[in-house]
C-alpha positions in Angstrom: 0.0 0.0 0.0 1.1 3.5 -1.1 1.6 6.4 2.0 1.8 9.9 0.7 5.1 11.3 1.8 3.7 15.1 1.3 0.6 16.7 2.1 -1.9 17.0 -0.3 -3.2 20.3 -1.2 -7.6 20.9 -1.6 -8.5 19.4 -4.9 -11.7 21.4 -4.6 -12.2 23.4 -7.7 -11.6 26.6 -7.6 -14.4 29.4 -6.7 -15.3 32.7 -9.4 -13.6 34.2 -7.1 -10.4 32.5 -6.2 -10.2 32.2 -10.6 -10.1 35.9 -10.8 -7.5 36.4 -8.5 -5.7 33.6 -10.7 -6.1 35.6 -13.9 -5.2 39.2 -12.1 -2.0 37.6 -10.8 -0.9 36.0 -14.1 -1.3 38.9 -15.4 0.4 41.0 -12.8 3.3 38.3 -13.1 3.4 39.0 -16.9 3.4 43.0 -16.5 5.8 42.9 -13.5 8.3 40.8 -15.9 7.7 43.4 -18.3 8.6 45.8 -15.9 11.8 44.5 -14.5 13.0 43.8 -18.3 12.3 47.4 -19.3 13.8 49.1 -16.1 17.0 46.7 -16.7 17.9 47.4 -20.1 15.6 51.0 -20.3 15.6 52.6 -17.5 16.7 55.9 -18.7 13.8 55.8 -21.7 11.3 55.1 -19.4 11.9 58.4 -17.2 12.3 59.9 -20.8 9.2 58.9 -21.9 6.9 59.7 -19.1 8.9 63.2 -18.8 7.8 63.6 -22.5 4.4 63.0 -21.4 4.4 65.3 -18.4 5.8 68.0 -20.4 2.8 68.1 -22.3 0.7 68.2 -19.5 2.6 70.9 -17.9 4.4 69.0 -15.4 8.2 69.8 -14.5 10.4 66.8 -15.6 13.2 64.9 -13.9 16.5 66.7 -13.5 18.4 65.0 -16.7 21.9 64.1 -15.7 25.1 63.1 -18.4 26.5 60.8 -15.4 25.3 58.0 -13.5 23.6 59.6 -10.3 23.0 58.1 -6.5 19.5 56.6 -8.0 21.1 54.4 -10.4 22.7 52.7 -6.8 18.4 51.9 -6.3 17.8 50.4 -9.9 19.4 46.9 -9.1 17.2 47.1 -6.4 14.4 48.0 -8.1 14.7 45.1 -10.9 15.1 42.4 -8.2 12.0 43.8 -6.2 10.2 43.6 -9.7 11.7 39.8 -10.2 10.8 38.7 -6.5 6.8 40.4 -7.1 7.0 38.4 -10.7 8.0 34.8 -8.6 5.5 35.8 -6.1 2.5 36.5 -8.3 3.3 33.8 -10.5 3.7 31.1 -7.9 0.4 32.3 -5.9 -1.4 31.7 -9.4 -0.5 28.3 -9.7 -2.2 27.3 -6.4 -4.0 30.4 -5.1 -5.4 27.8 -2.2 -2.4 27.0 -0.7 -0.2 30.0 -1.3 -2.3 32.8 -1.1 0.3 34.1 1.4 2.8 35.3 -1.3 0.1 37.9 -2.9 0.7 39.6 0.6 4.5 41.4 0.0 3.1 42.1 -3.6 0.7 44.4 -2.0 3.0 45.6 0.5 5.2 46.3 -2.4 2.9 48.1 -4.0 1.4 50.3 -1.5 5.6 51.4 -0.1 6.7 52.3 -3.8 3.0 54.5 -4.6 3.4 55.9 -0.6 7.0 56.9 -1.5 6.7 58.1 -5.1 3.9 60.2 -3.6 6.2 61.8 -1.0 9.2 62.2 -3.2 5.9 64.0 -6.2 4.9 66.3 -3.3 8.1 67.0 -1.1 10.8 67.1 -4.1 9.8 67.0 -7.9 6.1 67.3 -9.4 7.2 65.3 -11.9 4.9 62.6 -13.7 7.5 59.7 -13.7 7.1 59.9 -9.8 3.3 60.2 -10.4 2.9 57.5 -12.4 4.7 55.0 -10.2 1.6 56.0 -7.4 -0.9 55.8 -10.4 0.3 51.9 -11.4 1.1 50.7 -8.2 -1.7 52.0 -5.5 -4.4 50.6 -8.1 -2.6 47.2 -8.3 -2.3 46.9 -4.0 -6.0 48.1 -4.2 -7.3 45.6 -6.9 -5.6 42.9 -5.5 -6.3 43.3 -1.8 -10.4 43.3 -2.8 -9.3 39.7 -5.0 -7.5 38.3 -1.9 -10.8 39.7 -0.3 -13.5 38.0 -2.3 -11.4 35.0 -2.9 -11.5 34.4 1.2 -11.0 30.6 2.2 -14.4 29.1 3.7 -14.4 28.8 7.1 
């Protein structure tokens, strides 16, 4: 006779609810990817871009610099927070049962980076690169705070 040497994880199908959290963190795993690609190998274009944007709007734009500057020291940083949030998402999609857990320091990622870039839009530079990191990332905390809410275990 066979003994399992593991536990087994519910086989019960999965709720409406506990399937859209599935799908909104596939395809937060896919964005935040995106994401960690684009600030690797683009970091500079991306404050370019969104400074383009701002300056059509009005907004001030980040100070340009011709050498790399004390922020560049956060980018590495910033790619593996993006890579850990991809593992995280991805991982809690494949059994949103059992590791619902990991969606938790998504959320608190989200909800430090849009507090901070709100501070830094408000204390140092009204620019809209610092804008839109609070306009991405308070959305995605919020969205998937009500999914983890919905998709509650029954007790």
């Amino acid at each position: 006779m066979a003994i399992a040497v593991s536990s087994t994880t519910d086989a019960s199908p999965l709720s409406a609810a506990e399937r859209a959290l599935v799908r909104w963190l596939r395809l937060f795993a896919l964005l935040f990817a995106l994401g960690a690609l684009g600030f690797l190998f683009r970091p500079d274009d991306t404050v370019r871009n969104l400074d383009w944007v701002g300056s059509l709007l009005g907004l001030p734009t980040m100070p340009p610099s011709p050498v790399p500057v004390a922020s560049d020291f956060w980018l590495a940083l910033a790619v593996a927070n993006m890579a850990t949030i991809t593992a995280c998402a991805w991982l809690a999609a494949g059994d949103v049962k059992g590791r619902r857990a990991l969606v938790y320091p998504i959320v608190v990622s989200k909800l430090a980076s849009s507090s901070t870039a709100l501070l830094l839009f408000v204390q140092w530079s009204r620019a809209l690169p610092l804008l839109t990191i609070a306009l991405i990332d308070l959305p995605i905390a919020v969205i998937l705070l009500r999914a983890l809410r919905r998709a509650r275990p029954a007790a």
